[in-house]
C-alpha positions in Angstrom: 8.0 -17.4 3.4 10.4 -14.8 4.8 9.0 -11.9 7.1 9.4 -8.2 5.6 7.1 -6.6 8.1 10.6 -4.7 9.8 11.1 -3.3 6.1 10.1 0.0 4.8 9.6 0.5 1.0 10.2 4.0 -0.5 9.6 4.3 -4.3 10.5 7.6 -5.9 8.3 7.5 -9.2 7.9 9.7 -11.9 3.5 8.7 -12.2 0.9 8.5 -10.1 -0.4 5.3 -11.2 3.1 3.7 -10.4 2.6 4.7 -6.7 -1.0 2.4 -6.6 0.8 -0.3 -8.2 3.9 -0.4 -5.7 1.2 0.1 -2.9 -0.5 -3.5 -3.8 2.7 -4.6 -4.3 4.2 -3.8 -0.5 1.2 -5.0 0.8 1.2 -8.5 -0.6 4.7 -9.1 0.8 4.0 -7.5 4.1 6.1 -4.5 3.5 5.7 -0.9 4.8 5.0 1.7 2.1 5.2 5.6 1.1 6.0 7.2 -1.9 7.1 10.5 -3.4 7.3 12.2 -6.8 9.7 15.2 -5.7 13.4 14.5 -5.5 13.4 17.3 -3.0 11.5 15.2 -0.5 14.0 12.2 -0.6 15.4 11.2 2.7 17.4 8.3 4.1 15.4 8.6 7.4 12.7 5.8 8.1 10.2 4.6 10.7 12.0 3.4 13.6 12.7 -0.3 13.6 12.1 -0.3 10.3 15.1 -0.9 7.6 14.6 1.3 4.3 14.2 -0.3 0.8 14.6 2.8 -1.9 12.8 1.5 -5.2 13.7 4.2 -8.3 11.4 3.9 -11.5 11.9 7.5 -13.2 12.8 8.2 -16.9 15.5 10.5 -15.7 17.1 7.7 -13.3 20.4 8.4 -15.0 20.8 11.9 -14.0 19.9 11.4 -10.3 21.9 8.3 -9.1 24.9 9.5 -8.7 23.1 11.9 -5.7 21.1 9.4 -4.4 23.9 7.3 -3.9 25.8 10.1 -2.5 22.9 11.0 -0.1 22.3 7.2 1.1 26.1 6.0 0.7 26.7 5.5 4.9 23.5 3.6 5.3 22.2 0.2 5.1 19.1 0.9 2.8 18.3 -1.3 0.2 18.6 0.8 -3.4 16.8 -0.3 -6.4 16.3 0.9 -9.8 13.9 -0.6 -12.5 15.3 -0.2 -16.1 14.4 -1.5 -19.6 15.5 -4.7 -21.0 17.0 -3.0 -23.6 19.4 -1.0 -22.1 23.0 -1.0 -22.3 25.1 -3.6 -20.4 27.5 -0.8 -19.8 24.9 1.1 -18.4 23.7 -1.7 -16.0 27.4 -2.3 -14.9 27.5 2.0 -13.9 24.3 1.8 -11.9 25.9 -1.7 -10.4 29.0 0.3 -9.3 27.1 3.0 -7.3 25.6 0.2 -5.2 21.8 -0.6 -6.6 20.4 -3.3 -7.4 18.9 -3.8 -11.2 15.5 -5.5 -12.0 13.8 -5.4 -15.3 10.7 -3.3 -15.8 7.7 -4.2 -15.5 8.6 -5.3 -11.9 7.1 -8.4 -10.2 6.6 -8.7 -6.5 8.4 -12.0 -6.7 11.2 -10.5 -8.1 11.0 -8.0 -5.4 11.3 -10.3 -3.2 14.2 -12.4 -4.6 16.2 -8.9 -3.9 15.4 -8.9 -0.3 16.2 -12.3 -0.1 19.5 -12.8 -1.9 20.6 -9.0 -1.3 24.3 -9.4 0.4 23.5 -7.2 3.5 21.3 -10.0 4.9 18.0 -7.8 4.4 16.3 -11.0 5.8 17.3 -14.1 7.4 20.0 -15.6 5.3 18.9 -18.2 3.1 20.4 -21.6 3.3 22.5 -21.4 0.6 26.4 -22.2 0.7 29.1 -20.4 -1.5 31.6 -22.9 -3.9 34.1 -21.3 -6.0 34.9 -22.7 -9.3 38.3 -22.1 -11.4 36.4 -19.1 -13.4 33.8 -17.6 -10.3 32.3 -18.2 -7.2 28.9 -20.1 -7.5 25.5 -20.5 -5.0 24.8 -24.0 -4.2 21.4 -24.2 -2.7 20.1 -26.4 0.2 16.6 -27.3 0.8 14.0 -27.8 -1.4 14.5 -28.4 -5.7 15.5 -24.5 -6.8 13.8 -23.8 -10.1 14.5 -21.2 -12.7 12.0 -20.4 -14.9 12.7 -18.7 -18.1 10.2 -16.7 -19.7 9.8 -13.2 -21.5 6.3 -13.1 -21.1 5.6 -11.4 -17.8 2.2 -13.2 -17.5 3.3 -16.5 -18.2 6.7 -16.4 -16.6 4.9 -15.4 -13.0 2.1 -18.1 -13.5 4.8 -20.8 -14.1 6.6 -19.5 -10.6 3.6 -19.8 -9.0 2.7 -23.2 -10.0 6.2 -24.5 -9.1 6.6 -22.6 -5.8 2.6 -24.0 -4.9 4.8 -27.4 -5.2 6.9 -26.3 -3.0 10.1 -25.1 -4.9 11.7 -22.1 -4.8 12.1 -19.7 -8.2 14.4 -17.4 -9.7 13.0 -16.0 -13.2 15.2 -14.9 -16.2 12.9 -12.8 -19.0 15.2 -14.1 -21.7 18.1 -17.1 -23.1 20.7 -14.7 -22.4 19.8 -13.5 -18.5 20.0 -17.4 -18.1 22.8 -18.2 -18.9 24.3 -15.7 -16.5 22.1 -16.9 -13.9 23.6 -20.8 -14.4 27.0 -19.2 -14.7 26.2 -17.6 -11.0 24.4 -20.9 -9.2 23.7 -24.3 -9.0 19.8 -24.5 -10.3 17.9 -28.3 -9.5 15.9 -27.7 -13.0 15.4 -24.9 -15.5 12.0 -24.2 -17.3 12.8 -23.0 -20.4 10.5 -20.9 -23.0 11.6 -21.5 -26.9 10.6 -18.1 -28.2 12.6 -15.2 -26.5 14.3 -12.2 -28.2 18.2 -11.5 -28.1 18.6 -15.1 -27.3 16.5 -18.1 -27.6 15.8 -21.1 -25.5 17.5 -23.5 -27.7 21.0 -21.3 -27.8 20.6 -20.9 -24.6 20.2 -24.6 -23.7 23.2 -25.0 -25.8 25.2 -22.6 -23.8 24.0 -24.1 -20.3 25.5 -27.2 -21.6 28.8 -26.5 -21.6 28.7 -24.8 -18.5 27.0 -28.4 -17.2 30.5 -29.6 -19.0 33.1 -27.9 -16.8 31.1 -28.5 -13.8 30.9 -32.1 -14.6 27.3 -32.0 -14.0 23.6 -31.9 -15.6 21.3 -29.6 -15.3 17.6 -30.9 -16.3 16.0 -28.6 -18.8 11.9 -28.5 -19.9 11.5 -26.4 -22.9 8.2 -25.0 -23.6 6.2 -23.6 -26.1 3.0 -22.3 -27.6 3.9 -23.4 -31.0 3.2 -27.6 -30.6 4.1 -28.9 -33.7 4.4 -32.5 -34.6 8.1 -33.5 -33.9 8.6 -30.4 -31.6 9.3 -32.5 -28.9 12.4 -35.0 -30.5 14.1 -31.6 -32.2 14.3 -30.2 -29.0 15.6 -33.4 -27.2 18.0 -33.4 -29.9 19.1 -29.8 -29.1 19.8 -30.4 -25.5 16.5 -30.5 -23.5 15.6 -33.1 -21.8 11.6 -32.9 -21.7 8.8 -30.8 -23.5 5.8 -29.2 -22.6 3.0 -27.4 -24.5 1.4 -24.0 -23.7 -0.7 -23.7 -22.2 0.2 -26.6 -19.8 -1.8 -28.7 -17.2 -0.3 -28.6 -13.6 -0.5 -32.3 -13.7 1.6 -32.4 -16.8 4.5 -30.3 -15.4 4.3 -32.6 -12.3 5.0 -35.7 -14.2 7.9 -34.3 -16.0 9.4 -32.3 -12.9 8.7 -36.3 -11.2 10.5 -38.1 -14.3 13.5 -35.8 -14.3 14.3 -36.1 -11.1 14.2 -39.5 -10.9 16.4 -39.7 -13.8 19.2 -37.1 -13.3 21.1 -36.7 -9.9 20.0 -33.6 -8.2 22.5 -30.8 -9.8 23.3 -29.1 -6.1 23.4 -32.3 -4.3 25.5 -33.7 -7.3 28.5 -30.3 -7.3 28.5 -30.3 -3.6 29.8 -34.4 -3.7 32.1 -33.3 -6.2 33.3 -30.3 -4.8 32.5 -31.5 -1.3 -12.7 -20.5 -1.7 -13.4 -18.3 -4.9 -15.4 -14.9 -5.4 -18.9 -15.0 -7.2 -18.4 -11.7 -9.3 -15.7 -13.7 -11.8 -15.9 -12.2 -15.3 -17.0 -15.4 -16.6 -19.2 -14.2 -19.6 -15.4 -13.5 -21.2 -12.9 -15.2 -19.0 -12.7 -18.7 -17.6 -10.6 -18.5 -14.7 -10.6 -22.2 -13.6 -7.6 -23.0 -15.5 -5.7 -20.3 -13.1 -7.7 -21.4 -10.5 -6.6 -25.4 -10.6 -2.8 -24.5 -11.4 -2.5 -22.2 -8.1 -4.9 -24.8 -6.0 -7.7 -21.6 -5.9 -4.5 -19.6 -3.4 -6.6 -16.4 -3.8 -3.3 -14.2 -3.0 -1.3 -16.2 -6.3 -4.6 -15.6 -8.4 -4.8 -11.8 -7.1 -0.7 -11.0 -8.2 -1.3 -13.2 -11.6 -4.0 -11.3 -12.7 -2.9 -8.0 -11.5 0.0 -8.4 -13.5 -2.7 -9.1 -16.8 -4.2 -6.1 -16.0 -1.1 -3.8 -15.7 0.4 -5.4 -19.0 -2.6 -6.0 -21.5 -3.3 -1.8 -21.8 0.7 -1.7 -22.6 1.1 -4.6 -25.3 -2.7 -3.2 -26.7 -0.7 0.1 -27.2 2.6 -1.6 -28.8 0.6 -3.2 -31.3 -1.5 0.5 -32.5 1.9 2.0 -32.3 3.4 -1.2 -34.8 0.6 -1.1 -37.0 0.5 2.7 -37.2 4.3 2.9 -37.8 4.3 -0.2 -40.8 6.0 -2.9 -38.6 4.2 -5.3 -39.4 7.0 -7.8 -37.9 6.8 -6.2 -34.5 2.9 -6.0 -35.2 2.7 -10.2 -35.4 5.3 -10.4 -32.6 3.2 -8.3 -29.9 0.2 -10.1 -30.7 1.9 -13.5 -30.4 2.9 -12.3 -26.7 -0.7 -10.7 -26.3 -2.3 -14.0 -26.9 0.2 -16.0 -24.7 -1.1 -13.7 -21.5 -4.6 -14.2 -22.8 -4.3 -17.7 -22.7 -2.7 -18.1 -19.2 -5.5 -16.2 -17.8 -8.3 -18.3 -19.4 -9.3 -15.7 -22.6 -10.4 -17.8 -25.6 -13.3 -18.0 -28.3 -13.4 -14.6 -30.3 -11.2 -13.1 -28.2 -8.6 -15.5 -29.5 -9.6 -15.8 -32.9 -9.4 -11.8 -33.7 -5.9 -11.8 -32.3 -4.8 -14.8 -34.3 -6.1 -13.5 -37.7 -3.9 -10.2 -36.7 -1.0 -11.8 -36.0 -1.3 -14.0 -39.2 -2.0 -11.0 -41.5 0.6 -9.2 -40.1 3.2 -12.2 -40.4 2.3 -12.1 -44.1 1.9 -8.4 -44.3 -1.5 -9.0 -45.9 -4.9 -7.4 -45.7 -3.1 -3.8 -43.7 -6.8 -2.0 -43.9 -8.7 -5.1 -43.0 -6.8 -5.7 -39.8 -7.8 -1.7 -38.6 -11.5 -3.1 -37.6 -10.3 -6.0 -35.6 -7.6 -4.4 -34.1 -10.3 -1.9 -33.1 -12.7 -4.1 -31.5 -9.8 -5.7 -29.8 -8.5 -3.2 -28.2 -12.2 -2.9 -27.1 -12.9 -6.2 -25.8 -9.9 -6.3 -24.3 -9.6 -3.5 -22.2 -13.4 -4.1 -21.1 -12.1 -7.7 -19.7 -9.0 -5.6 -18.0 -11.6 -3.5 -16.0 -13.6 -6.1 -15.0 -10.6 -8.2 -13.8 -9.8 -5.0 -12.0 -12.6 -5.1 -10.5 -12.2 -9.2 -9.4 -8.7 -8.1 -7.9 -9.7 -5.6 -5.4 -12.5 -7.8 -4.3 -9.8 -10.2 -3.6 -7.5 -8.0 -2.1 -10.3 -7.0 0.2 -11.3 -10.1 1.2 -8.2 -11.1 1.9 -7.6 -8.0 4.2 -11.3 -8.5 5.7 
């Protein structure tokens, strides 16, 4: 694990919950932190021997980059600003130009951490990884241990998954959808992608397809496990058909992603290895009356700090998706409604939420599939929202008493 105790995190922020959030954040990675709200109190100036990371998540980041990057352009701080997965690839490319680095809200502290590790200034010590340059573009080849990417656009799931592959000791890049990775293939050499079916803009399967042919002009194979929460019978030969080369249900036993990651490589030529021959102890307060955390538990082998960040991230994205299905339901969308809920239920599930829980959440998202039964789903929408935030406190709750005994 690199070192990012000579690093000094500044987040401008528009809230004041945001600050709390970054706080935790810094201090799971070991990273110095203050914040402002006030533009006016922005400043390139740091501790000394420390290196500045800048970290923007404002509404208004549009209007003020140009300044910032004006005001920091002859130093060596890091700049980072948060955005929506929705917005413009133009956009994205502007922000790019003025020297910041982009990650997708809600943001992760792995992902955080993937900047300082692959940012081009050497924030840390550089990683082992060697540049090859294709006809078309240049291309990281890693060294070291199998380098995963794990593709996912629930934030719950996608971090769990991480975590259980980097416990095996892997390393992890993510992708929140089909289409971020494919440009991540395009960029780099990945040992194995895990691949959620059911993403919008682009979907694991088209996205498969599309790392295919990139596998094609490389003259290589790059092994593929698709998941999904939808097992059906005959899920698993379809998708073999359609490029993957294994399957795995949600949610998934450790043991079972094991076995697969064991068989794959066993069967395919490491991808990196393959291009460079060719080219040359657990609290007592759990919420267990409505949460049964031993399935998180015996994924991250009971690592209290993996548990903390999993379940931090469920408690920073349940209030959000609770809110995006009211809005649906009030607005009439009752596509978006069964969509929301379908991701709702995914975090739920990683996290160890079943029995009623489940069931009220299921019956929503089937009634709002079908558009059926508008005023009956009101109720149960209602004491979901309930249940569901109750568990979020209490969780809460679990976290801090984790964070402070791991600082104790």
């Amino acid at each position: 694990m690199n070192d990012y105790s000579h690093l000094q995190l500044l987040t401008l922020v528009d809230q004041e919950g945001k600050k709390l959030s970054y706080g935790n954040m810094a201090s799971l990675i070991n990273l110095g932190y203050s914040s402002i709200s006030n533009l006016s109190q922005l400043s390139p100036a740091t501790a000394p021997g420390k290196r500045g990371v800048l970290l923007i998540d404002r509404d208004d980041y549009a209007d003020i980059l140009p300044g910032i990057a004006d005001l920091f352009a002859n130093t060596n701080t890091v700049k980072i600003v948060t955005i929506n997965q929705n917005t413009d690839h133009e956009i994205k490319a502007q922000i790019e130009a003025m020297g910041f680095k982009i990650i997708l809200k809600p943001i992760i502290s792995y992902e955080l951490k993937a900047v300082l590790d692959n940012y081009p200034a050497q924030v840390t010590a550089p990683r082992p990884d060697v540049a090859q340059v294709t006809g078309r573009h240049q291309v990281l080849v890693a060294d070291g241990p199998l380098h995963f990417l794990v593709v996912d656009d629930n934030d719950v799931n996608r971090l769990l998954t991480s975590r259980v592959i980097e416990k095996m000791g892997y390393s992890v890049d993510v992708a929140v959808n089909g289409e971020e990775a494919v440009e991540r293939v395009n960029a780099r050499i990945y040992d194995m992608v895990i691949m959620d079916i059911q993403m919008p803009q682009m979907d694991g399967i088209e996205a498969t397809q599309l790392i295919r042919e990139i596998d094609l002009e490389r003259g290589l194979h790059t092994p593929i496990i698709a998941m999904t929460a939808h097992a059906m019978k005959g899920d698993r030969e379809r998708y073999l058909e359609q490029g993957v080369d294994e399957y795995i249900s949600k949610p998934f036993e450790r043991k079972q992603l094991e076995e697969k990651i064991e068989v794959l490589t066993e069967r395919f030529e490491r991808p990196t290895q393959l291009f460079n021959h060719l080219k040359t102890p657990a609290m007592q307060n759990k919420p267990a009356d409505k949460v049964d955390l031993s399935y998180l538990e015996n994924l991250l082998n009971g690592n209290d700090k993996a548990i903390s960040e999993v379940l931090g991230m469920f408690v920073m994205q349940t209030p959000i998706l609770l809110g995006d299905m009211q809005q649906a339901y009030n607005n009439g969308q009752m596509d978006s409604l069964s969509k929301i809920t379908h991701k709702l239920k995914g975090t739920l599930v990683a996290i160890g939420v079943n029995g009623k829980d489940m069931e009220r959440l299921k019956t929503i998202e089937e009634n709002a599939r079908l558009d059926i039964n508008r005023e009956g789903m009101k109720p149960l929408m209602q004491a979901s929202g309930e249940r569901l935030m109750t568990i979020v406190s209490e969780i809460k709750e679990y976290v801090e008493d984790l964070n402070h005994k791991a600082n104790s």
